[in-house]
N, C-alpha and C positions, 0 to 999 in steps of 0.2 A: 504494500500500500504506500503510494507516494501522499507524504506529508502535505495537509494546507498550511501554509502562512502568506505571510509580504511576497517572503524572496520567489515562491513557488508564484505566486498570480507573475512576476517582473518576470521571472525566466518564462513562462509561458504566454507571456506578450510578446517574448521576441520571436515567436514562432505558430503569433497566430494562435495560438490555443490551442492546436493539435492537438498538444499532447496527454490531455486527461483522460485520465483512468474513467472508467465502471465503476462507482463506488462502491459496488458488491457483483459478484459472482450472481451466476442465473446457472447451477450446476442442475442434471440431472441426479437424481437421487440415487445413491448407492443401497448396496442390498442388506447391509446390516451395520447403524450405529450404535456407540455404548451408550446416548440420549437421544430422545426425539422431544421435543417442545411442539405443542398442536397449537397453535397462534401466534403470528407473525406480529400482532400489535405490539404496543412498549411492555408491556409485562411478560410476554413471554418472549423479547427480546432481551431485555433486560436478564432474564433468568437466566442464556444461553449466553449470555455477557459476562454475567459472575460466576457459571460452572468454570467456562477457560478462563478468566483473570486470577482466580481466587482459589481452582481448587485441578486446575490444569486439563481439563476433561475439553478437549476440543474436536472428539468426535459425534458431532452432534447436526441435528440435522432440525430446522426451524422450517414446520411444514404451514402453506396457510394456505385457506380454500379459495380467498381471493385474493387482495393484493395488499403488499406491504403496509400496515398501519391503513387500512381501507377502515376499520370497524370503529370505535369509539374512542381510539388513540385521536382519530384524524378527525371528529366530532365534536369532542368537546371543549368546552370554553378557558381549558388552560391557567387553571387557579393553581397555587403551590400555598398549604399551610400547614401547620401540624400543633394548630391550638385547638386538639380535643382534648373530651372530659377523662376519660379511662386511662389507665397507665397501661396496657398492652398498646392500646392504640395511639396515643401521645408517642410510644416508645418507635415506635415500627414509623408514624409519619414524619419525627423527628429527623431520625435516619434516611428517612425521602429526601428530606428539604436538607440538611447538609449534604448528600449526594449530589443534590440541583448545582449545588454551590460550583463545585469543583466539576461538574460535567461537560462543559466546554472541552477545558484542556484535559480531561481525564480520556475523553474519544477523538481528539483533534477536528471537532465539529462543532460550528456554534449554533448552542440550542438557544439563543438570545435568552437564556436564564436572567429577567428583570426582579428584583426584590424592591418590588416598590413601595411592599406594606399590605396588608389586608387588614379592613373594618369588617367585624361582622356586627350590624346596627341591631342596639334594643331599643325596638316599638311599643313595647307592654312590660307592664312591671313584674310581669312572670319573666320575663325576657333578661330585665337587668339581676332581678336576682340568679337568673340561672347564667348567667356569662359573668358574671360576680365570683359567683362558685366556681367554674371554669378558669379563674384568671387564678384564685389559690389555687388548685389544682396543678394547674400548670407553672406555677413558683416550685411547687414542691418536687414539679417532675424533669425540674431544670428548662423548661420551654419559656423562654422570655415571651410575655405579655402583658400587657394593660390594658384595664379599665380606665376609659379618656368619656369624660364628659360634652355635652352635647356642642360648644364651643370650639371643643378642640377638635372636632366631628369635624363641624363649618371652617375650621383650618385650612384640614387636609382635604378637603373635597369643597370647595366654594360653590358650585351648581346644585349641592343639596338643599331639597327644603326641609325644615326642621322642624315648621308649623305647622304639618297636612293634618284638614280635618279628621282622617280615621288613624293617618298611621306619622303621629309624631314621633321625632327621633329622641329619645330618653339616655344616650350617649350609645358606648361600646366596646367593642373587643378587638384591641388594637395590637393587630403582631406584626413587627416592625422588618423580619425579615421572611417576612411572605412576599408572595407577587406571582411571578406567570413564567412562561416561557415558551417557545413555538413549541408546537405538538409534533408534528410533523418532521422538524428536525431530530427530535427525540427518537422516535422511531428510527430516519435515517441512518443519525450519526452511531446508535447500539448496533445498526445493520452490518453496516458498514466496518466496526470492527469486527465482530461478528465472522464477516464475510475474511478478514486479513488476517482472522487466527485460524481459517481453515473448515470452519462450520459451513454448513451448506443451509440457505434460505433460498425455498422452494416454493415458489406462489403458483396459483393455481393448481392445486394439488390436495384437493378435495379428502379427508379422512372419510371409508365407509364402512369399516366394521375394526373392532380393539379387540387380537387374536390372544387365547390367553389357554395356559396348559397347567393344572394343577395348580388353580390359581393366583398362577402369575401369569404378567402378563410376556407376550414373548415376540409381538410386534402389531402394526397396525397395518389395515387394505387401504390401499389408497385410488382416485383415479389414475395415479401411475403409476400402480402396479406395487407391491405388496414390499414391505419393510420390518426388517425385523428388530428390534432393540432390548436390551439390557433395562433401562429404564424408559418411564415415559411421565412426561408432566403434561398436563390438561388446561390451558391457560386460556379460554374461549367467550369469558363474559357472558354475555346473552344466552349462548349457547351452551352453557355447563351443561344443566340437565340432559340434554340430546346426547352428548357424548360419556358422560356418566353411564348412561341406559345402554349404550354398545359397551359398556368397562362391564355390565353386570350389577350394578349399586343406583340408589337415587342421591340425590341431594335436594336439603331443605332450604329450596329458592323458587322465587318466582322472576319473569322476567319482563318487564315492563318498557315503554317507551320514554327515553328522555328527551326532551324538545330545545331547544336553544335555536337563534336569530341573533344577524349582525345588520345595523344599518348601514346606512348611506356614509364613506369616509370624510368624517371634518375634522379642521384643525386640531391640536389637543386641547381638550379641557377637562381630561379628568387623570390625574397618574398618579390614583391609587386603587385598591381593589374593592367593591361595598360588596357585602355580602347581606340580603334583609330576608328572616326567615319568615316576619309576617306577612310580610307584600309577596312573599312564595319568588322571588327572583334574585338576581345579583348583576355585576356591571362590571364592565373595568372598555378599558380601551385599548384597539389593539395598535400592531406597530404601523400599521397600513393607514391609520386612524379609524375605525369603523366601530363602532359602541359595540362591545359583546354581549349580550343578554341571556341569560340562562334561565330555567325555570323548574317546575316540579316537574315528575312522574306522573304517567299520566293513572287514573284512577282506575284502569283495569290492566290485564294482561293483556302481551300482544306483542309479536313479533316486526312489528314495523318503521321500519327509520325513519319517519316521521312525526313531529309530535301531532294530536290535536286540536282543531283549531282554536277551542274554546279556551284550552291553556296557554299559547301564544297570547290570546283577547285578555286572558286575567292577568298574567304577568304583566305583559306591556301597561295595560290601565293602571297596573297598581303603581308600576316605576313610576309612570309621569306625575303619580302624584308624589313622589318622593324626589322625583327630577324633574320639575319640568320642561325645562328647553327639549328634553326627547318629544316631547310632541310637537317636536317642528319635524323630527328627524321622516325620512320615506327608512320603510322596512327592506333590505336587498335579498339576503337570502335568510332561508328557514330550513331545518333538518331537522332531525331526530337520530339517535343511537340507541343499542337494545342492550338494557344493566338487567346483572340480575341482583335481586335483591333478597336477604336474608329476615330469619323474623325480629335480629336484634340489632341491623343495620351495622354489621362489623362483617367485616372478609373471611373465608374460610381457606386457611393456607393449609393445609392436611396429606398426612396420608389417607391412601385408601382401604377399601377389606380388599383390596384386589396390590397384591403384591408389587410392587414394580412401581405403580402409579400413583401417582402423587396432582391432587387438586389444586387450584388456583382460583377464587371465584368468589362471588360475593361482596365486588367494590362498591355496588349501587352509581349514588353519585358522586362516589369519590376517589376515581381512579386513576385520574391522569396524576396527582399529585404525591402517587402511592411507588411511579413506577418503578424509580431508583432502589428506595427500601422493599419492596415488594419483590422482585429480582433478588437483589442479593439477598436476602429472606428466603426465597425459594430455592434458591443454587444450593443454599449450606443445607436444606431439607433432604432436597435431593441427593445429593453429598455425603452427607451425615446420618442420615435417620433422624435430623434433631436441628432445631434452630434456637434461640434464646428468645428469637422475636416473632416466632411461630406458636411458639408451645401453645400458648392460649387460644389459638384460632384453631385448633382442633375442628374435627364436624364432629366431633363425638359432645362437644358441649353441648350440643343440644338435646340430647339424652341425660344428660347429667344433670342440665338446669345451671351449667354457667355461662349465663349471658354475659355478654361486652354489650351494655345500652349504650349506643351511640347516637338515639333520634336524635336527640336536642342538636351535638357537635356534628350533628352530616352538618347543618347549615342550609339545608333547605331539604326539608320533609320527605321523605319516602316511603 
């Protein structure tokens, strides 16, 4: 893999360009790795990034049924935080957001990692007292945060209004090294070493049965054609349940549609992140300038990458009354991505009853900011039999009755 920098774009302007690499290989798939990773988005690249970095396993193969970061990597609206309430979970996004930090030069890629700050706004005085709680919380678990008053709200974000008749802002939950980063380079730049340490990412390359002897598992069918592996991790979002069901096992998820929309590009006017779980939406702006808007889940099940429309209508109505100048803004594009979601809105990083296979699943809506710790969380699983920042996320806790309650800290309801 030849290196980005200065001196590489100067030498390749004296020659025209020619000269760039493939950022990643496009190999045909071999007949047996010691890992297979089933989803090509950031989390199961990410995973196939810290077996070879971290524990040297570079025969691995990164299968996806569509195309690189096609699914919810490339969807969603790019928030980085890890001011939750629970100490597994504090612990595990902690380790996301220092991994953000250092991810630039750690892949020689820039994921434009912005730490610009994230507000998550209290509109009700359930609200302040529970982001109250949340900010000790998070002293105690080492996660720098503050509780900043309604003032220092209109500081950092000047376009808010703090007066709206339903949803006044009562301050909030200020974590200073949150913010965003492109999604899409994320995905690339793990591919892309990925691709330099020897792993093979195979797109379009459909999984259709998980073949398993004395149960273990001992490879998967593919549309091209049959693969055998050592181990196997399951990294599919939306999709967990369906491939679960070819592994032989269920999982306790459902899987719903998430909606999000970007306006029309203006100037900057806003460069930090609001997060409001009453008004069900959140905000930030992106590099392009275009308002990002995010919103809930929609209220049933359903396979569709679409949100709709009536949730797009509640979301937008409520921002403009928490921002107004958006209702000058034209709406440009609208999508959806398919989360699954768990019954105590915490992730399940697991082994499985099926030997060999190891889950991934249950980010809801909080997955683009997991990917880093969520990766190498998973690599050492895989790896190990054992993670420190795993243990908890068990699927067997929900047999046992140990929840991680995370509604309140997703930051917007699911």
């Amino acid at each position: 893999m030849k290196r980005y920098s200065a001196f590489a774009i100067a030498r390749e302007a004296t020659r025209y360009h020619s000269g760039w690499e493939r950022a990643w290989r496009a190999p045909e798939p071999k007949t047996k790795y010691d890992a297979i990773i089933i989803g090509a988005g950031g989390h199961g690249l990410a995973t196939a990034y810290y077996l070879g970095k971290n524990f040297g396993i570079t025969n691995v193969a990164i299968i996806e049924k569509g195309w690189l970061g096609g699914g919810n990597t490339g969807r969603n609206t790019t928030i980085i935080r890890s001011n939750y309430l629970q100490d597994p979970s504090a612990a595990i996004y902690e380790k996301s957001r220092s991994l953000y930090e250092t991810m630039s030069q750690d892949l020689n890629y820039n994921v434009m990692f912005s730490p610009r700050g994230v507000i998550m706004l209290a509109q009700t005085h359930h609200e302040v007292r529970g982001y109250q709680r949340t900010a000790h919380a998070n002293a105690l678990q080492g996660v720098p945060t503050e509780w900043i008053n309604p003032q220092r709200v209109k500081e950092l974000c000047p376009i808010i209004n703090l007066e709206g008749p339903r949803y006044p802002v009562l301050g909030g939950l200020w974590q200073a090294r949150g913010g965003t980063a492109r999604h899409d380079a994320v995905a690339w730049g793990y591919a892309r070493a990925c691709s330099d340490m020897g792993m093979d990412v195979i797109q379009q390359c459909e999984v259709t049965n998980i073949r398993r002897e004395g149960g273990k598992v001992v490879g998967v069918d593919t549309t091209k054609g049959a693969i055998d592996c050592d181990k196997l991790g399951i990294v599919v979002a939306g999709h967990s349940g369906d491939l679960a069901n070819m592994a032989g096992f269920r999982l306790p998820l459902e899987s719903v549609a998430l909606q999000a929309l970007v306006s029309e590009p203006i100037k900057p006017a806003m460069d930090v992140v609001i997060m409001a779980n009453t008004v069900h939406g959140y905000l930030s702006q992106s590099d392009k300038g275009e308002m990002v808007i995010g919103g809930g889940t929609d209220g049933y099940n359903n396979y569709t990458q679409r949100g709709s429309f009536h949730h797009v209508e509640e979301t937008v109505r409520a921002l403009n009354e928490t921002f107004p100048m958006l209702s000058r803004l034209k709406m440009l594009r609208q999508w959806g991505g398919i989360v699954d979601v768990t019954g105590d809105r915490s992730p399940i990083l697991s082994k499985t009853p099926v030997d060999g296979v190891f889950i991934n699943c249950g980010w809801g809506t909080g997955g683009f900011k997991a990917i880093p710790g969520s990766g190498w969380a998973m690599a050492e699983l895989m790896a190990k039999g054992s993670s420190p920042l795993t243990d908890a996320f068990g699927m067997e806790r929900f047999i046992e009755g140990r929840f991680i309650d995370e509604s309140v800290a997703a930051g917007v309801a699911h």
